[in-house]
KOLDREN-375818 format. One record per residue (C-alpha): residue number from 1; residue in three letters; y, z, x. Coordinates in pm, 1 decimal, padded with zeros to 6 digits, m for minus. Layout:
N
<pt NUM; ALA; <Y; Z; X>>,
...
//
This chain:
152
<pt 1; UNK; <m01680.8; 02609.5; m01415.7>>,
<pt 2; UNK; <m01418.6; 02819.0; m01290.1>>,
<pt 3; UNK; <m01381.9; 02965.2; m00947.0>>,
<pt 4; UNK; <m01218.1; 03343.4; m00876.4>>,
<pt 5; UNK; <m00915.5; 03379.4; m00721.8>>,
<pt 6; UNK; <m01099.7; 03634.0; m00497.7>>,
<pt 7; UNK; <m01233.0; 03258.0; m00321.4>>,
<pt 8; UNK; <m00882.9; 03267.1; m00198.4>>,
<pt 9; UNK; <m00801.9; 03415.6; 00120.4>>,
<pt 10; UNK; <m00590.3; 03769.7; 00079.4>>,
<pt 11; UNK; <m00278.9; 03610.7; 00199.8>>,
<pt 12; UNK; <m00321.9; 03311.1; m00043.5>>,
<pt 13; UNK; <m00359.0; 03526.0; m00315.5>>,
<pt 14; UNK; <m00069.5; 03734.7; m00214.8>>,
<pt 15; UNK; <00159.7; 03453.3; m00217.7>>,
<pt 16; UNK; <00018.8; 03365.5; m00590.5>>,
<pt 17; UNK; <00077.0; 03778.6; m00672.1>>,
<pt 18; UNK; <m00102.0; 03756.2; m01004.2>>,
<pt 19; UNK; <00111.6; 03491.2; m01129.2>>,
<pt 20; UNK; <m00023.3; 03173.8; m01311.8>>,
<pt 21; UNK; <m00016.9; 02859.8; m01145.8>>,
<pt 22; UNK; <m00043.1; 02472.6; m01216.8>>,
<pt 23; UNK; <m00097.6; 02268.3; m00930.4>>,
<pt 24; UNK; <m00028.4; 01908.6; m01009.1>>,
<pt 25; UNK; <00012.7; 01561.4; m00766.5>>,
<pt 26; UNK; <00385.3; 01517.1; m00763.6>>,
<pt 27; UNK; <00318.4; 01121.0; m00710.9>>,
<pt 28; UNK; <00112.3; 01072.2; m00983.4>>,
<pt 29; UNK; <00288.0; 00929.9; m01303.8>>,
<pt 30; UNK; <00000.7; 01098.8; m01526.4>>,
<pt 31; UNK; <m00003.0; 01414.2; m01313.9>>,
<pt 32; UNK; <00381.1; 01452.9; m01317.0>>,
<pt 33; UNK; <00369.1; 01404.8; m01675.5>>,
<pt 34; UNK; <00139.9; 01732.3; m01735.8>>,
<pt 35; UNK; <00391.3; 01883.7; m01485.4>>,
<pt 36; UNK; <00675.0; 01798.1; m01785.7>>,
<pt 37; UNK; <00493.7; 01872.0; m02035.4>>,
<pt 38; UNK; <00368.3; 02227.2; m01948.6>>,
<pt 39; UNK; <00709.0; 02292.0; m01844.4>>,
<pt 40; UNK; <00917.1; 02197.9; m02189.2>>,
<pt 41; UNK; <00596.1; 02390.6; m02361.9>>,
<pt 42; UNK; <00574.1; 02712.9; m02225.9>>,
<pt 43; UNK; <00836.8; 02845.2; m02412.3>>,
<pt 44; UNK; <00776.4; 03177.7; m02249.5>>,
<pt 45; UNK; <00775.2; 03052.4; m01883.5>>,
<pt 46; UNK; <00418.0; 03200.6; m01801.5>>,
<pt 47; UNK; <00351.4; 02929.7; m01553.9>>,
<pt 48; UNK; <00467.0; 02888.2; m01219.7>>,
<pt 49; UNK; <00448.0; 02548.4; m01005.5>>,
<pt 50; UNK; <00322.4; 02381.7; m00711.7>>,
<pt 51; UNK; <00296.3; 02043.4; m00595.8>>,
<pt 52; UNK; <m00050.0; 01901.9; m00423.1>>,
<pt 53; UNK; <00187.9; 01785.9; m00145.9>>,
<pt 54; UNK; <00332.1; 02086.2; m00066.4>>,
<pt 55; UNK; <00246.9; 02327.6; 00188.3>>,
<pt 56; UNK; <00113.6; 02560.5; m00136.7>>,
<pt 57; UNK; <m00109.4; 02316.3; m00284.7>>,
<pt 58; UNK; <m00238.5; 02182.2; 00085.0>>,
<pt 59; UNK; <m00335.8; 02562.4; 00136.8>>,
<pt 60; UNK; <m00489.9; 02653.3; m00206.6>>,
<pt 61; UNK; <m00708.6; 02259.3; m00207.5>>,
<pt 62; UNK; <m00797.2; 02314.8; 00150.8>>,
<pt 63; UNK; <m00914.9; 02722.1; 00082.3>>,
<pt 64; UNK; <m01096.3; 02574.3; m00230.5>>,
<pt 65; UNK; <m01260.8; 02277.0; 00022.0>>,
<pt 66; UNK; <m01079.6; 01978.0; m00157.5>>,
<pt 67; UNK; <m00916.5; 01694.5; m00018.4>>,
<pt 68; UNK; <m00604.3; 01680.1; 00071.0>>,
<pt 69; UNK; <m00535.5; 01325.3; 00072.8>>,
<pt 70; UNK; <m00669.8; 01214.4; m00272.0>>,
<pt 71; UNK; <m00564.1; 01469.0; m00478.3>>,
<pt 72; UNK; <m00863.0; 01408.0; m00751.3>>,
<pt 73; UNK; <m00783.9; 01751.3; m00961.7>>,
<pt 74; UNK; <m00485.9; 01937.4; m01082.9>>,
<pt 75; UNK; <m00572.6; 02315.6; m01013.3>>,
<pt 76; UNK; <m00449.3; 02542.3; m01317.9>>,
<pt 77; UNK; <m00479.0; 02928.2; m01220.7>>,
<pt 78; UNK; <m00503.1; 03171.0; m01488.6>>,
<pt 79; UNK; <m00490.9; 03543.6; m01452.7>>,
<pt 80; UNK; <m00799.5; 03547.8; m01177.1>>,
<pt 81; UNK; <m00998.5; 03214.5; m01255.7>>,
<pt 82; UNK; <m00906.6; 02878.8; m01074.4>>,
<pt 83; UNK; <m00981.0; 02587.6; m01314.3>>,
<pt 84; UNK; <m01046.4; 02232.5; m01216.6>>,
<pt 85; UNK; <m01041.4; 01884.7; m01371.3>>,
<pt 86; UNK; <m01089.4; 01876.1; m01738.5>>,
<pt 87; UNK; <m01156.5; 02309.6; m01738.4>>,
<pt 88; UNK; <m00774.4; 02305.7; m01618.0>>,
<pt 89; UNK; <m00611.7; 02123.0; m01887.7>>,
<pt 90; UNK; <m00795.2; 02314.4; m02142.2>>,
<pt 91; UNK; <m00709.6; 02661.8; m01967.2>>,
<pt 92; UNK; <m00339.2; 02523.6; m01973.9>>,
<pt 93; UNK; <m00353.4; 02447.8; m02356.0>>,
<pt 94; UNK; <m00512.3; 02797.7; m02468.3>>,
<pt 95; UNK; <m00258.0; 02961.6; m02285.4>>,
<pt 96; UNK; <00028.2; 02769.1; m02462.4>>,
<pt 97; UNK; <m00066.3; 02878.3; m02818.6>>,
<pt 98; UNK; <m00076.9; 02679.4; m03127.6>>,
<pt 99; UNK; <m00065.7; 02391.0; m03186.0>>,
<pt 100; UNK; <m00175.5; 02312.4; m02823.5>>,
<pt 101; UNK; <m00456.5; 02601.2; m02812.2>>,
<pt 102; UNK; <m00677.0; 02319.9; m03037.0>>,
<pt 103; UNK; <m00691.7; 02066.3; m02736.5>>,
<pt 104; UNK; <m00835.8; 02334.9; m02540.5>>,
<pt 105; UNK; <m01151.1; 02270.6; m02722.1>>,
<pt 106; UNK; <m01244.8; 01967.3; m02445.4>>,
<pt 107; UNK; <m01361.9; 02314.7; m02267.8>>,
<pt 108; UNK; <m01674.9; 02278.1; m02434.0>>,
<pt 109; UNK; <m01744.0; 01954.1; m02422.4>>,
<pt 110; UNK; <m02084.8; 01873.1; m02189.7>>,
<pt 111; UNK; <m02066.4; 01906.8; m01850.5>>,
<pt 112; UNK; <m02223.6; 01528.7; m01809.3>>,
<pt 113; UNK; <m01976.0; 01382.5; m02066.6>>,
<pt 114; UNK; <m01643.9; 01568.0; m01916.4>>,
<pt 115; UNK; <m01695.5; 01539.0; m01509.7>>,
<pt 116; UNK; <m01726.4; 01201.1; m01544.2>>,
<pt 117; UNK; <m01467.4; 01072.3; m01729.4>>,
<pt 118; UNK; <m01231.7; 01298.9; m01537.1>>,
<pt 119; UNK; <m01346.3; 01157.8; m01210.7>>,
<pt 120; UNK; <m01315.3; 00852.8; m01346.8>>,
<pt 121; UNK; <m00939.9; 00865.8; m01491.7>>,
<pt 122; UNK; <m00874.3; 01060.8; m01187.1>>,
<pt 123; UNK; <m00944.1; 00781.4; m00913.5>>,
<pt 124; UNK; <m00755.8; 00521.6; m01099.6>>,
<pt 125; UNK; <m00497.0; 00723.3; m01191.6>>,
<pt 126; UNK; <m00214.3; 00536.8; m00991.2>>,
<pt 127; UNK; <m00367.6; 00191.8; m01046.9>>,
<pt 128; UNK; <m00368.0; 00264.9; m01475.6>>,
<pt 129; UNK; <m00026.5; 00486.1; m01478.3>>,
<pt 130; UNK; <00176.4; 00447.8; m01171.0>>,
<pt 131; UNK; <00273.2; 00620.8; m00860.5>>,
<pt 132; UNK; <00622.4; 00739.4; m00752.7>>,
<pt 133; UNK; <00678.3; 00667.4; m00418.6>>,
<pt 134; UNK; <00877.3; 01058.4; m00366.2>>,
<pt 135; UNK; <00838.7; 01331.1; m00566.0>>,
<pt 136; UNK; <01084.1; 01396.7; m00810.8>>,
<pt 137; UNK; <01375.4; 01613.1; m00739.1>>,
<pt 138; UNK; <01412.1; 01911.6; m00985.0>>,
<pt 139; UNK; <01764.6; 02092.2; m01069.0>>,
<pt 140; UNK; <01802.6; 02451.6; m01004.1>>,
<pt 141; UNK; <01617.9; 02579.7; m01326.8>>,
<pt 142; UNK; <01329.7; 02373.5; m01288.3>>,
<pt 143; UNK; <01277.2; 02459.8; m00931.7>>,
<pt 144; UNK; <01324.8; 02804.0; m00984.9>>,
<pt 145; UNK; <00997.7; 02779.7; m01195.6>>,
<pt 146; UNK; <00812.4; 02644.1; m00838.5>>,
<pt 147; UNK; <00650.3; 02961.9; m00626.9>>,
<pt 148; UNK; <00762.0; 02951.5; m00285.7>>,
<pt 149; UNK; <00624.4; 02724.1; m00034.0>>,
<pt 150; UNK; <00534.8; 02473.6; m00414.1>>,
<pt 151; UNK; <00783.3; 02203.1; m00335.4>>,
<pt 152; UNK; <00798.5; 01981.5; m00054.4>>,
//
């Protein structure tokens, strides 16, 4: 289920200005690698970027009452509607277009099936993929595509 932006407080929002947003744990090897691959797939730069770390993503998981420590969820924002966990990678994908608009289809996948295999993957994430010990450090073209405040 997706949450409305209008959750957000007004400066929050302001700072996101109707742009869309993936949210993403810059330690996480699995998480990272969405980062990538959103980024050499949207072809028409749509997306913006934030990482969990950052003073961004600690705003928009605290606003949304997440944890900030265990960063469980990548947050994908779309037009008005914050998407979490499995919703986010499938709000990601239709945006994309084809071929990538068919994975969006874990969307409707049971709500008893998808939360917990999320969770799951999600709290061994660094154990099963890896962890970078610092976030990586993006050229001048890549870090242009981070909204202010996104990186740190």
């Amino acid at each position: 289920m997706a949450r409305d932006l209008s959750d957000l407080p007004q400066d929050l929002r302001d700072r996101i200005a109707g742009q869309d947003l993936v949210v993403f744990d810059g330690e996480c090897v699995l998480c990272s690698g969405f980062f990538r691959f959103m980024l050499a797939h949207d072809r028409a730069g749509r997306f913006r970027f934030a990482t969990a770390q950052s003073p961004l993503g600690t705003e928009l998981y605290t606003a949304l009452g997440l944890p900030t420590e265990e960063y469980e969820t990548n947050l994908v924002i779309v037009g008005s509607r914050i998407h979490e966990k499995l919703d986010a990678f499938a709000a990601a994908m239709r945006v994309l277009g084809w071929p990538w608009r068919g994975l969006s289809a874990v969307r409707v996948l049971p709500a008893w099936l998808k939360t917990p295999a999320y969770t799951a993957i999600a709290r061994n994430r660094y154990r099963l993929f890896g962890r970078y010990e610092t976030c990586m450090m993006p050229d001048a073209a890549v870090r242009a595509r981070f909204l202010q405040g996104g990186w740190g």
